[in-house]
MITOR-871606 format. One record per residue (C-alpha): residue in three letters; z negated, x negated, y negated. Coordinates in pm, whole numbers, m for minus. Each point is the difference from the previous one (the first is absolute). Example, Ala and Ser with C-alpha at 12.3 -4.5 7.8 and 13.67 -1.06 7.14 Angstrom:
2
  rest      up    east   north
   Ala    m780   m1230     450
   Ser      66    m137    m344
This chain:
362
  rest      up    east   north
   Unk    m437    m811   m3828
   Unk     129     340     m44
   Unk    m118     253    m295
   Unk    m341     120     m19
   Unk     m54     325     116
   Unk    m200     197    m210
   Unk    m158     296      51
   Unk    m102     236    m334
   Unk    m342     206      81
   Unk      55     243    m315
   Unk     290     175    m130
   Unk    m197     172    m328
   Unk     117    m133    m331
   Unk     m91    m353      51
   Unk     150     m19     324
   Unk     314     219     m90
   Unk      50    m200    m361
   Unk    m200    m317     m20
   Unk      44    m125     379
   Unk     298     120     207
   Unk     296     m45    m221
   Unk    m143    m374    m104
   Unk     m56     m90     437
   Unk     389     145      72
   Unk     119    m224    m272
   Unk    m132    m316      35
   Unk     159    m265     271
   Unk    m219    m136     279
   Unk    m134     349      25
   Unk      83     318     201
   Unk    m129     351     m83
   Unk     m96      86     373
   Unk    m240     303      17
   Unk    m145     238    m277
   Unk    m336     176     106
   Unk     m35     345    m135
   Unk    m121     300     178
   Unk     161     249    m303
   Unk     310     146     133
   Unk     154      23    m343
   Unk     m67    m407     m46
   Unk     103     m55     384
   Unk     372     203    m150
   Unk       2    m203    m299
   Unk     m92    m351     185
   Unk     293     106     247
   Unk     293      81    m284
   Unk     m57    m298    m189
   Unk    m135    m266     231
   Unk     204      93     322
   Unk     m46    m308     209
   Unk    m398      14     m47
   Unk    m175     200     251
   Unk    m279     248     m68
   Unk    m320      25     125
   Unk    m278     280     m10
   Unk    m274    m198       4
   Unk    m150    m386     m11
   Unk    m152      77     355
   Unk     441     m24      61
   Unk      34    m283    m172
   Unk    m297    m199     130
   Unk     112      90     371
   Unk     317    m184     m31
   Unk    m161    m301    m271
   Unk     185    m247     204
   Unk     335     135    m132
   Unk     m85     m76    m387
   Unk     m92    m307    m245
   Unk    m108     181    m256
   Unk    m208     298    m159
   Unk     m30     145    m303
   Unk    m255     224     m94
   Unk      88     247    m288
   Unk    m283     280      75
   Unk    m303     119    m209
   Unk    m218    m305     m64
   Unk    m302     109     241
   Unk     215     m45     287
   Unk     139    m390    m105
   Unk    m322    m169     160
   Unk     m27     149     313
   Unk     419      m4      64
   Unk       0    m299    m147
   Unk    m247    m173     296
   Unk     142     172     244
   Unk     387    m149     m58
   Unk    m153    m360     m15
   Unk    m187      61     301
   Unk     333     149     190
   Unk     178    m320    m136
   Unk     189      75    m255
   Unk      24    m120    m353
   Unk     m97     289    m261
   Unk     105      60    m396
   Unk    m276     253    m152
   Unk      64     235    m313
   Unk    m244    m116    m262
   Unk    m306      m5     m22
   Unk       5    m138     329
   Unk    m374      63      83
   Unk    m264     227    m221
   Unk    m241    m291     m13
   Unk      m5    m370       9
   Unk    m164     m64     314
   Unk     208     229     127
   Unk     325    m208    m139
   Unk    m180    m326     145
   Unk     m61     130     324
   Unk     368     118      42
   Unk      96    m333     m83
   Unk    m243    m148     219
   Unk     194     252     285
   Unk     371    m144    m130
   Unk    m130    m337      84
   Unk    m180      83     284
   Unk     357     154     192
   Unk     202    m277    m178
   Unk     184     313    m166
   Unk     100     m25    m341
   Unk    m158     262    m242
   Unk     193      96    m338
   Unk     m76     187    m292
   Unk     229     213    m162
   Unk      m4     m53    m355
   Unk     311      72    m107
   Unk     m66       0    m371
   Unk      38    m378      m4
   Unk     345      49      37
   Unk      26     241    m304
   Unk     301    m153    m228
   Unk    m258      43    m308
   Unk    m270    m194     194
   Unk     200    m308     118
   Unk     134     m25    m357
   Unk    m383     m29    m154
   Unk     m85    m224     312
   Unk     379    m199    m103
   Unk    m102     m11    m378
   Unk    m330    m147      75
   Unk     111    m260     239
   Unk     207    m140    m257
   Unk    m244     m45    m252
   Unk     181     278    m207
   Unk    m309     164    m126
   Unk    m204    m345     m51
   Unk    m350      46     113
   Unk     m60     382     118
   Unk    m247     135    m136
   Unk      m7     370      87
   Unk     189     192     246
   Unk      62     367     m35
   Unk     112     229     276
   Unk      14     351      39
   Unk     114     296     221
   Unk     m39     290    m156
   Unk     101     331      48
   Unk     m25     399    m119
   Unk     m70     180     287
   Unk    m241     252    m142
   Unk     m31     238     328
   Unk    m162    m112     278
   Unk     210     m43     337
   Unk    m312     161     147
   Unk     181     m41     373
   Unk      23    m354     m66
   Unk    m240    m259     240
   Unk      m7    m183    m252
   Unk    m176     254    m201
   Unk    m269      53     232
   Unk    m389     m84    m133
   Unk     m80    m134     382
   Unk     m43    m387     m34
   Unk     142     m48     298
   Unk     326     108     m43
   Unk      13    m299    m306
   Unk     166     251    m250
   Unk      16     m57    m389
   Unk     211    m168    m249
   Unk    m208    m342      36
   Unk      56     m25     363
   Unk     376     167     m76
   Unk     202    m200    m318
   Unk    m329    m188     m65
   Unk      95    m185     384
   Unk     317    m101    m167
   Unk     m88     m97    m337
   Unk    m322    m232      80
   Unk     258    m168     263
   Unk     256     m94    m265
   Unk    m288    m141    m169
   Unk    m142    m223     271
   Unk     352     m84      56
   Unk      39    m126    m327
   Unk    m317    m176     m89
   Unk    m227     m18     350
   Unk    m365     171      96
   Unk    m130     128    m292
   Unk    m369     m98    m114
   Unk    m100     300    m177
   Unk      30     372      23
   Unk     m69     264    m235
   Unk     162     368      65
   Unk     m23     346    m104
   Unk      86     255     277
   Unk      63     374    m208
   Unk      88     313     204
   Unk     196     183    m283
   Unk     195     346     141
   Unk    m160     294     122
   Unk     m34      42     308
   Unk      30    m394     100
   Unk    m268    m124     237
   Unk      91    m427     m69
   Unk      85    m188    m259
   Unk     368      66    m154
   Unk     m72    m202    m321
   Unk    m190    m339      14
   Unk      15    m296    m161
   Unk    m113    m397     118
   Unk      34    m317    m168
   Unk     m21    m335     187
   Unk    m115    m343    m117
   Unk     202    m303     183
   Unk     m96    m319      95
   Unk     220    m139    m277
   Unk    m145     209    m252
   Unk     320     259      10
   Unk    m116     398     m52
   Unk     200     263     214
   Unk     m89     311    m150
   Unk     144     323     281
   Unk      77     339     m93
   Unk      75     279     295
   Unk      m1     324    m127
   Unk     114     332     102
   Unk    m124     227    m285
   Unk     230    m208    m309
   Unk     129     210    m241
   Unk     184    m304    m151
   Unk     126    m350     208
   Unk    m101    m287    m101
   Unk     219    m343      37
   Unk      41     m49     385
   Unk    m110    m396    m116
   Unk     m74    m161    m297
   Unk    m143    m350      77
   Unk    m109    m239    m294
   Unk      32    m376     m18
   Unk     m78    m306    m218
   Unk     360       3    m151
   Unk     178     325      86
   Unk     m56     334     155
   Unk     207     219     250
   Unk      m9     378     m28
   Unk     181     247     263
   Unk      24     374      56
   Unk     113     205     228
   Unk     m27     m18     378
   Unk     158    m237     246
   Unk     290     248     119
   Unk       2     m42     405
   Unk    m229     269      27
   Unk     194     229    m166
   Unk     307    m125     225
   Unk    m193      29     346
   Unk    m205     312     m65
   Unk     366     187    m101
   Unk     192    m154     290
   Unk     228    m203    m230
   Unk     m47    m279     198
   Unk     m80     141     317
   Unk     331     m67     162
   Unk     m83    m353      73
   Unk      26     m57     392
   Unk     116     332      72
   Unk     347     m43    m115
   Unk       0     292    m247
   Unk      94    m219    m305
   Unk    m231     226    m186
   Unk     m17    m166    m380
   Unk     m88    m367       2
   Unk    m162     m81     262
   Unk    m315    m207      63
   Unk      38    m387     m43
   Unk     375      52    m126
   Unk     121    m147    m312
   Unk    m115     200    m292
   Unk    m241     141     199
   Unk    m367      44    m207
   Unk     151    m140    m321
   Unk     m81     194    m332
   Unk     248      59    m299
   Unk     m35    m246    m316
   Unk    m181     298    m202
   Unk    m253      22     284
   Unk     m81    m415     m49
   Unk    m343    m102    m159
   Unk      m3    m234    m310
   Unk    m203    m340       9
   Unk     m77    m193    m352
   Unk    m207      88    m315
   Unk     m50     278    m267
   Unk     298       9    m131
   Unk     206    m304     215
   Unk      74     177     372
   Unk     270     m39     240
   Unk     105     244     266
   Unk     m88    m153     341
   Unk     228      86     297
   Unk    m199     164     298
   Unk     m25    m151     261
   Unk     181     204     300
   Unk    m234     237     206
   Unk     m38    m164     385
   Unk    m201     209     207
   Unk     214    m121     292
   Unk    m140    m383     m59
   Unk    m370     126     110
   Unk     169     131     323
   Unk     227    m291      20
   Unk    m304    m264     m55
   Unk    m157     177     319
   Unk     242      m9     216
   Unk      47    m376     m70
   Unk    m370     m30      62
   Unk      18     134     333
   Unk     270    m243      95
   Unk    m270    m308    m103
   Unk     185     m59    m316
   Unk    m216      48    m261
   Unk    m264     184     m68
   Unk    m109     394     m81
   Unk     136      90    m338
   Unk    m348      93    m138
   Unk    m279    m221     120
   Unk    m269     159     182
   Unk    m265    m154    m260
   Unk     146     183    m262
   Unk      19     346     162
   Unk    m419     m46      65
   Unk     m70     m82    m327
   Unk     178     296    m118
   Unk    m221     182     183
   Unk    m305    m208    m106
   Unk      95      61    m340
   Unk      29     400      56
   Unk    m350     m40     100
   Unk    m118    m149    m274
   Unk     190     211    m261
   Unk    m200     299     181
   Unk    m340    m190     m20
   Unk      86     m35    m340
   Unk     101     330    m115
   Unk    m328     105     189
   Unk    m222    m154    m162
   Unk     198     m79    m328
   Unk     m34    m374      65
   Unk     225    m294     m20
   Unk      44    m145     346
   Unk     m15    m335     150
   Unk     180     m72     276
C-alpha cells in the first residue's frame, strides 16, 4: 500500500501551523493537495510544500475524490459538519479540527455517517500529545501521585483587545465561537482522557473585555466516575497565569507551568521544514523535537520534598501517525469517537449549567 494521500481543506493558522508541517512529516503519509482560494496562502502552500498541489475550492477537490485517502478539515467550525458528511459520503476517510460538530447529535450523527460509508472519522485533538499532558497522564499511570484526587488545568491567556475580525469572536451560535467551545474543547478532552465521561457538570461562562460578544473567561469543574475533580480554566482576559497543571493525589502532587512549546515551534515556522526539505530548525518528529529545557520541567512530591520531573517530549506527529495506521486496518483512531461526543455532551452541559447556575447531571 502506498502513502496516504491527503488533502488539507484550510491553510489559516491551524492548517498552516497545527496540520501541514505534522502530515509532510510523518511516514505512511503524503501531503497531496492544500485547498485555499487566498492567493497569498496558494504562494505560501507552493514555496514550502512544492510537491502538494493547490486547489481553489472543495467543489476541486471533491471532483477528483477518487485521487485521495484522506481529508482534513482545518476551516471555521460551522463548516466541519456539513464538509465533514460530504467527504464520507464521496468515500474518503476525514480528520476534523475540534470541536468536530457544535452539538452532540450532531457528533453522533456524523459518526453514524463514518460508519455508514465504512470511512474512518478522526478527531483532531492534538493536545493529547502535549509533552506536559502525556507526562501528567505518565505520572498517573504509574501510581506516582497515589489516588488523584483533583486535577487542575488551565489555558490562560492576556489578550485584553478583542480580535474583533476573528469568527471565533462572533455572538452568532452558529458559527460555535467562544473560549468554551475554543481551549475549553481541549481541556475537557484531556480530562475525559484521563479519567472517562464525567458525571457532573458545574460551569461559569464570563464574557470579560469590552467589546467581546462570547465567553473569553469561564470556568467548569467535573466530577468523575471515580470520584476524581477536573477543575478547567480557559481564559483570555488573565492578567496573571496560573500553573498550566497542578493535579493533587493521595501521596504526592505534580505542579507545571508554562506551555507545551510545539505551538510556539509551528506557529513561527521553526519546524516547518519537515517534508519540504528546508531543514528549517528541528523539524517535526525529529529527535529533540517538542522537548523542553530542565528549568521548564514541573516538580512532583510534597511541601517541601519535590523532584523535577523530565517532560515528556511533545508528539504531535503520533496523532497523525496513529491515523494513518488506522487507515491501513492496524489499529484504531488515535482519539476514540466516544470521547470526542462526550466532549461535546459535556460543553452542553457546562452551558446548561452556567445558564441556570446549576450543577449538571449527565
Amino acid at each position: 500500500m502506498g502513502p496516504t494521500r491527503t488533502v488539507l481543506v484550510g491553510y489559516g493558522v491551524g492548517g498552516s501551523a497545527f496540520h501541514a508541517p505534522v502530515v509532510a512529516a510523518v511516514e505512511g503519509l503524503e501531503l497531496a493537495a492544500v485547498v485555499t482560494g487566498n492567493p497569498a496562502r496558494q504562494a505560501e502552500v507552493r514555496a514550502r510544500y512544492p510537491r502538494a498541489e493547490v486547489l481553489g475550492t472543495t467543489d476541486e477537490m471533491f471532483a477528483r475524490a477518487g485521487d485521495f485517502d484522506l481529508v482534513v478539515i482545518t476551516v471555521p467550525n460551522r463548516f466541519h459538519v456539513p464538509l465533514a458528511t460530504r467527504a464520507l459520503a464521496a468515500g474518503l476517510h476525514v480528520v476534523v479540527d475540534k470541536p468536530f460538530a457544535g452539538s452532540a447529535e450532531e457528533g453522533r450523527a456524523l459518526a453514524a455517517t463514518a460508519v455508514r460509508y465504512e470511512r474512518l472519522l478522526g478527531v483532531y485533538q492534538n493536545r493529547r500529545f502535549d509533552g506536559d499532558f502525556r507526562t501528567v497522564r505518565r505520572l498517573v499511570a504509574e501510581g506516582r501521585l497515589g489516588e488523584v484526587h483533583r486535577f487542575e488545568s488551565r489555558f490562560e491567556r492576556w489578550r485584553p483587545q478583542v480580535r474583533t475580525a476573528g469568527w471565533k469572536e462572533q455572538a452568532d451560535p452558529a458559527a460555535l465561537g467562544g473560549i468554551l467551545y475554543d481551549l475549553g474543547t481541549h481541556l475537557i478532552d484531556q480530562a475525559v482522557a484521563l479519567f472517562g465521561r464525567p458525571t457532573h457538570v458545574y460551569a461559569e461562562l464570563d464574557t470579560r473585555r469590552d467589546g467581546a460578544l462570547v465567553d473569553d473567561d469561564s470556568f467548569v469543574a467535573l466530577t468523575h466516575v471515580g470520584g476524581e475533580r477536573s477543575h478547567l480554566w480557559m481564559s483570555a482576559a488573565a492578567a496573571d497565569l496560573g500553573p498550566r497543571f497542578r493535579v493533587l493525589g493521595s501521596t504526592a502532587s505534580y505542579l507545571k507551568f508554562g506551555m507545551d512549546p510545539q505551538e510556539d515551534l509551528l506557529r513561527t515556522g521553526t519546524g516547518a521544514g519537515a517534508g519540504t526539505g528546508t531543514g528549517a530548525g528541528v523539524e517535526v518528529g525529529t529527535p529533540g523535537w517538542g522537548t523542553e529545557p530542565a528549568a521548564a520541567w514541573g516538580v512532583l512530591g510534597t511541601p517541601g520534598d519535590t523532584v523535577p520531573v523530565a517532560t515528556e517530549p511533545g508528539a504531535y506527529q503520533d496523532y497523525y501517525a496513529a491515523m494513518a495506521r488506522a487507515i491501513r486496518g492496524e489499529g484504531a483512531p488515535p482519539v476514540p469517537i466516544e470521547d470526542a461526543v462526550t466532549v461535546l455532551e459535556t460543553i452542553e452541559a457546562a452551558q446548561r449549567s452556567s445558564a441556570d447556575g446549576v450543577t449538571v447531571a449527565m
